[in-house]
C-alpha positions in Angstrom: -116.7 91.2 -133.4 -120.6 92.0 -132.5 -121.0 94.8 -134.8 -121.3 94.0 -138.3 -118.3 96.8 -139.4 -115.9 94.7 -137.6 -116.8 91.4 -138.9 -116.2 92.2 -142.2 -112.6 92.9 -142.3 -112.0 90.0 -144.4 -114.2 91.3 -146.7 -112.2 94.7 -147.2 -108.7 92.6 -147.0 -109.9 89.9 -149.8 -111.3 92.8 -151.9 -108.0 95.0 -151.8 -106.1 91.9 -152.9 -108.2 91.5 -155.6 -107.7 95.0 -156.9 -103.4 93.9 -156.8 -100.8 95.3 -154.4 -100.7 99.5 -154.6 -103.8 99.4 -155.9 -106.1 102.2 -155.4 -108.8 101.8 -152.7 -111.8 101.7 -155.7 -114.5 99.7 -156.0 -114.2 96.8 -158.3 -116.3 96.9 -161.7 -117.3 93.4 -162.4 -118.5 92.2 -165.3 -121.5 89.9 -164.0 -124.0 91.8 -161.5 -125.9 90.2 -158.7 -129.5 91.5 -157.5 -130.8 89.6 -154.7 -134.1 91.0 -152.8 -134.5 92.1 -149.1 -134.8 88.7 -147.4 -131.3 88.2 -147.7 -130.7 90.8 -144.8 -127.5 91.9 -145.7 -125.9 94.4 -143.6 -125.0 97.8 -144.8 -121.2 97.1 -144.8 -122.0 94.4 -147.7 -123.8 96.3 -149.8 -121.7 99.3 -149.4 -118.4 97.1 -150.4 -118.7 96.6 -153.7 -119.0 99.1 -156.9 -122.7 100.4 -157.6 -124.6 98.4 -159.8 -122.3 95.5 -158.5 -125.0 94.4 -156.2 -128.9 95.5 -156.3 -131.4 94.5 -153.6 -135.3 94.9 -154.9 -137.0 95.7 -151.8 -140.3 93.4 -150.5 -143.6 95.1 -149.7 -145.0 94.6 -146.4 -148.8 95.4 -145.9 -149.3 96.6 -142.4 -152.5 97.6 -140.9 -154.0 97.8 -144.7 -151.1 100.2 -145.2 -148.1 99.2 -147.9 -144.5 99.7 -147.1 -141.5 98.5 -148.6 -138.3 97.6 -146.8 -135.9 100.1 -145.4 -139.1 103.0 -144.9 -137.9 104.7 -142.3 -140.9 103.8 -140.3 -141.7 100.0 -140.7 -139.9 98.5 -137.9 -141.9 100.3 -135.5 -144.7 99.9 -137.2 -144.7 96.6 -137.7 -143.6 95.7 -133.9 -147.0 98.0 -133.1 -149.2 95.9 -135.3 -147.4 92.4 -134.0 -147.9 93.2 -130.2 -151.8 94.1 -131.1 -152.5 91.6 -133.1 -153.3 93.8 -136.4 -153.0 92.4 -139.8 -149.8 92.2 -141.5 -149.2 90.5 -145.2 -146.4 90.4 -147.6 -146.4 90.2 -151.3 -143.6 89.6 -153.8 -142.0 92.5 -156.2 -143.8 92.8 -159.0 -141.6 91.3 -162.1 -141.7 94.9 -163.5 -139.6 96.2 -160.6 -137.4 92.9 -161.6 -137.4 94.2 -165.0 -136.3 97.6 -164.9 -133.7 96.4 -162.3 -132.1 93.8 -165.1 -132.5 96.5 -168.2 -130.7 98.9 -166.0 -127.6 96.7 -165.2 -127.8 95.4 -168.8 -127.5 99.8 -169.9 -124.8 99.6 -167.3 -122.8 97.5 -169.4 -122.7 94.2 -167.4 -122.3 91.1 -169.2 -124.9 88.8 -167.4 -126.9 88.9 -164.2 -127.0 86.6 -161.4 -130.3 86.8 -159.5 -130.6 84.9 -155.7 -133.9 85.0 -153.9 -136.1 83.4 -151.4 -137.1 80.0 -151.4 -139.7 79.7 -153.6 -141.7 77.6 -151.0 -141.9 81.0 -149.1 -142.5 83.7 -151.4 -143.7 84.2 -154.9 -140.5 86.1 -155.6 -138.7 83.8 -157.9 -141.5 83.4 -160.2 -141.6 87.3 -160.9 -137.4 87.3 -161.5 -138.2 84.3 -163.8 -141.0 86.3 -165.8 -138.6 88.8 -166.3 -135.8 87.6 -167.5 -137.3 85.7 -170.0 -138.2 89.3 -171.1 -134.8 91.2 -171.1 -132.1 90.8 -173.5 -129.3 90.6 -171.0 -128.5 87.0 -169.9 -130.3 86.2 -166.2 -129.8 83.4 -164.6 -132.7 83.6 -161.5 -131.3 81.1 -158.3 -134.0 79.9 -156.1 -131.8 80.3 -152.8 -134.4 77.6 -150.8 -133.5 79.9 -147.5 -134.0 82.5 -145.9 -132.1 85.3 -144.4 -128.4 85.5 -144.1 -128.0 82.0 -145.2 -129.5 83.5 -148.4 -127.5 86.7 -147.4 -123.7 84.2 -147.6 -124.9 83.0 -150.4 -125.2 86.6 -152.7 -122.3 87.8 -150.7 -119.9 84.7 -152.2 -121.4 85.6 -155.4 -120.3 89.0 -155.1 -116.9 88.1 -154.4 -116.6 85.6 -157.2 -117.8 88.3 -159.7 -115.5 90.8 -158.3 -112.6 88.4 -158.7 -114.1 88.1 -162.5 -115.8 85.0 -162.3 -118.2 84.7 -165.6 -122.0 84.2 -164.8 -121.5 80.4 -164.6 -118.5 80.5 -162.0 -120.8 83.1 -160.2 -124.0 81.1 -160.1 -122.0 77.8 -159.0 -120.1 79.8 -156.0 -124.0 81.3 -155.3 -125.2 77.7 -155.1 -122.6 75.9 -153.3 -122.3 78.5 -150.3 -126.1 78.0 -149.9 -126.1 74.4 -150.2 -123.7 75.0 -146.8 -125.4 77.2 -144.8 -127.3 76.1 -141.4 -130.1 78.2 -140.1 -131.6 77.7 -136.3 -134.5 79.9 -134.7 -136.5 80.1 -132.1 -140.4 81.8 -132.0 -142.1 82.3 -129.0 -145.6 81.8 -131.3 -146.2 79.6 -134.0 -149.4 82.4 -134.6 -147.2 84.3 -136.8 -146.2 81.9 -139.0 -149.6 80.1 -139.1 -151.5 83.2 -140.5 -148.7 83.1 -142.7 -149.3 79.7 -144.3 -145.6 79.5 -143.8 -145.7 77.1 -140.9 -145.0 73.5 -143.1 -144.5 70.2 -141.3 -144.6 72.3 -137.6 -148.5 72.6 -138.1 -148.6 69.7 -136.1 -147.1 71.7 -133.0 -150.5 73.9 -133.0 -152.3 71.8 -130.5 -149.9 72.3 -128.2 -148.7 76.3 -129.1 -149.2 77.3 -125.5 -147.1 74.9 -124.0 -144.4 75.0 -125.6 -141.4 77.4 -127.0 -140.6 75.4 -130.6 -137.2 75.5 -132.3 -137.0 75.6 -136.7 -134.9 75.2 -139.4 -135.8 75.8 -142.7 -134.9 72.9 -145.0 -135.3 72.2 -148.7 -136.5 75.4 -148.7 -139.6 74.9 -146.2 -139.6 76.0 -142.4 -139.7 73.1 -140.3 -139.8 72.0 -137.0 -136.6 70.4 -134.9 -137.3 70.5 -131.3 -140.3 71.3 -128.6 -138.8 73.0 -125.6 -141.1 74.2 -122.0 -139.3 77.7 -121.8 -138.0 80.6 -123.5 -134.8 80.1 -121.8 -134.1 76.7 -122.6 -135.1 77.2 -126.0 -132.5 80.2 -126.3 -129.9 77.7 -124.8 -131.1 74.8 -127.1 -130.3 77.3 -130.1 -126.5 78.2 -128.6 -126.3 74.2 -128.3 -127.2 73.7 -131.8 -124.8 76.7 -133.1 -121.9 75.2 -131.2 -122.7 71.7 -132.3 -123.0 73.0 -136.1 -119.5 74.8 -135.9 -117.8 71.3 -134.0 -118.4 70.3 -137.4 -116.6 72.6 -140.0 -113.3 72.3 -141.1 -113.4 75.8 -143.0 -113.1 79.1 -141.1 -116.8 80.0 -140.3 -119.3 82.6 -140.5 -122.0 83.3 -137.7 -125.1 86.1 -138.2 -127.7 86.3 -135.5 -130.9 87.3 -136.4 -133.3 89.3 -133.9 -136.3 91.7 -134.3 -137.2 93.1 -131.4 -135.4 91.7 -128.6 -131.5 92.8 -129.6 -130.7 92.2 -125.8 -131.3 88.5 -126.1 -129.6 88.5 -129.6 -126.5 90.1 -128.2 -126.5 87.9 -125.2 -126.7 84.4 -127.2 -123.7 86.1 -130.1 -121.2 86.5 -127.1 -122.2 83.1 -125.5 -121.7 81.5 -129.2 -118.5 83.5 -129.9 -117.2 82.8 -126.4 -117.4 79.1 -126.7 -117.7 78.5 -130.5 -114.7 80.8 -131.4 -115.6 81.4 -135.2 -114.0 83.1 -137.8 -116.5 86.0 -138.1 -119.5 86.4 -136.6 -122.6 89.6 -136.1 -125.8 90.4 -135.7 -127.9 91.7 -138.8 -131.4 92.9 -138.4 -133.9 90.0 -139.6 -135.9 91.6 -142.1 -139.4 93.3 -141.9 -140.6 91.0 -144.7 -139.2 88.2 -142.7 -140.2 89.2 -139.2 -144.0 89.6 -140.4 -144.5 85.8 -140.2 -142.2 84.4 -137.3 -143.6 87.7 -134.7 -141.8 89.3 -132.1 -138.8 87.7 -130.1 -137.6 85.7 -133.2 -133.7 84.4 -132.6 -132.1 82.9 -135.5 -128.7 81.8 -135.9 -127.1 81.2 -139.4 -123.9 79.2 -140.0 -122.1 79.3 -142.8 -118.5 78.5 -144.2 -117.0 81.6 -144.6 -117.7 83.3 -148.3 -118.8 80.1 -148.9 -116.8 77.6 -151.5 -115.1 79.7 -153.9 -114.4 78.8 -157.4 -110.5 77.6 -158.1 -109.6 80.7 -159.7 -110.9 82.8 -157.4 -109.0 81.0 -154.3 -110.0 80.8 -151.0 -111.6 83.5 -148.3 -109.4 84.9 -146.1 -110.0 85.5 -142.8 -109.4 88.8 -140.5 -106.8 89.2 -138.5 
């Protein structure tokens, strides 16, 4: 299950059951839509699941080298890994709550009921604050979710939401689903730099590591919606097999089926080698690698690994019922 089209076979099955046996294979047409923004490094197969309009993801700018691109332009990952290796300046900035806006007044001419909107921690990006500013000036009901993650354990959380509206959840039963599946998600990574994330500002309670950034290979989290630091290791390789240790020791403790992403940007040999040792020992229910995102990979720098741990889909409201698992 290292490719991303074969993890999700839950997601087809639990979505065809849904639509009701000898259903046609159609996308649902919910009545509450979710927007998210590119943070939440949702693979292709998600965002291709459900109906259009179902999902929208408002794309973050990334300044490299003075120049402004926005992910998924064709030519930022390379790009970007160019002006990382040098050394060049790269920034990232928030969407502007006028993309936020004609992204809810679409949906709303659409016909959708409400909106449910999960972003990046506020403590990271600026992001929330434009959603907020416009909702308060569109007439269809918003409610904006400060995700306080990052990633694919922002990325579980939308997706849970996704499947809640698609069962028919109203915007309250959505939002609560959203909430409750990031409240449960676990994120691990690995930098071989702190730099990155100190030009940042996005460095938090590990600033304290700086003293010491050449000698050693540090270990985050991100908690109450903050990176922060969990271990100090003297090697890249013990710090890749600290993060395996901390995946396997995170899935020990779920009683749910479990989903695993893996998280790489530039270095998808390492990220392939620590899914297999992870799926190999760990055994969870789903588990693949999606591409950390441009906006994201601007502050943690070349050879990130992240692992993210999640339930699977996340708690699901009663009436939805529970996630089910591929065969």
């Amino acid at each position: 299950m290292s490719d991303a089209s074969s993890a999700f076979g839950w997601l087809r099955k639990r979505l065809a059951e849904l639509r009701g046996a000898g259903a046609r294979d159609e996308p649902l047409l919910p009545r509450v839509a979710v927007v998210t923004d590119s943070a939440a490094a949702l693979p292709e197969e998600v965002q291709q699941a459900f109906a259009a309009g179902a999902l929208t993801v408002v794309p973050m700018p990334v300044m490299v080298d003075g120049e402004i691109f926005s992910e998924g332009d064709a030519e930022l990952g390379e790009r970007l890994s160019l002006a990382l290796a040098a050394g060049k300046p790269v920034k990232t900035s928030r969407p502007s709550p006028g993309q936020f806006e004609q992204v809810y007044q679409s949906l709303a001419d659409q016909g959708f009921d409400a909106v449910v909107s999960v972003h990046i921690s506020a403590e990271l990006s600026g992001t929330v604050d434009a959603a907020r500013l416009a909702a308060r000036r569109v007439a269809i009901p918003v409610e904006v979710l400060d995700s306080r993650t990052v990633a694919m354990a922002m990325g579980f959380g939308v997706r849970a939401a996704l499947v809640a509206a698609a069962a028919g959840g109203g915007s309250a039963a959505v939002a609560e689903t959203a909430r409750q599946a990031l409240a449960g998600s676990k994120v691990f990574f690995y930098v071989p730099s702190l730099e990155q994330l100190r030009r940042g500002g996005r460095i938090g309670n590990a600033a304290s590591w700086l003293g010491t950034v050449l000698a050693i290979k540090p270990l985050l989290s991100v908690a109450d919606g903050r990176v922060v630091p969990l271990e100090r290791v003297r090697s890249a390789s013990r710090a890749i097999a600290r993060v395996e240790e901390l995946a396997r020791e995170e899935l020990g403790l779920r009683t749910r089926p479990t989903s695993v992403a893996v998280h790489d940007f530039g270095n998808r040999e390492q990220a392939l080698e620590l899914l297999a040792k992870i799926e190999d020992s760990a055994a969870p229910t789903e588990i693949f690698i999606s591409d950390l995102p441009s906006v994201l990979a601007a502050h943690v720098g070349l050879g990130v690994l992240a692992v993210v741990i999640s339930d699977l889909n996340g708690p699901l409201d009663p009436d939805i019922g529970p996630p089910q698992p591929s065969e």
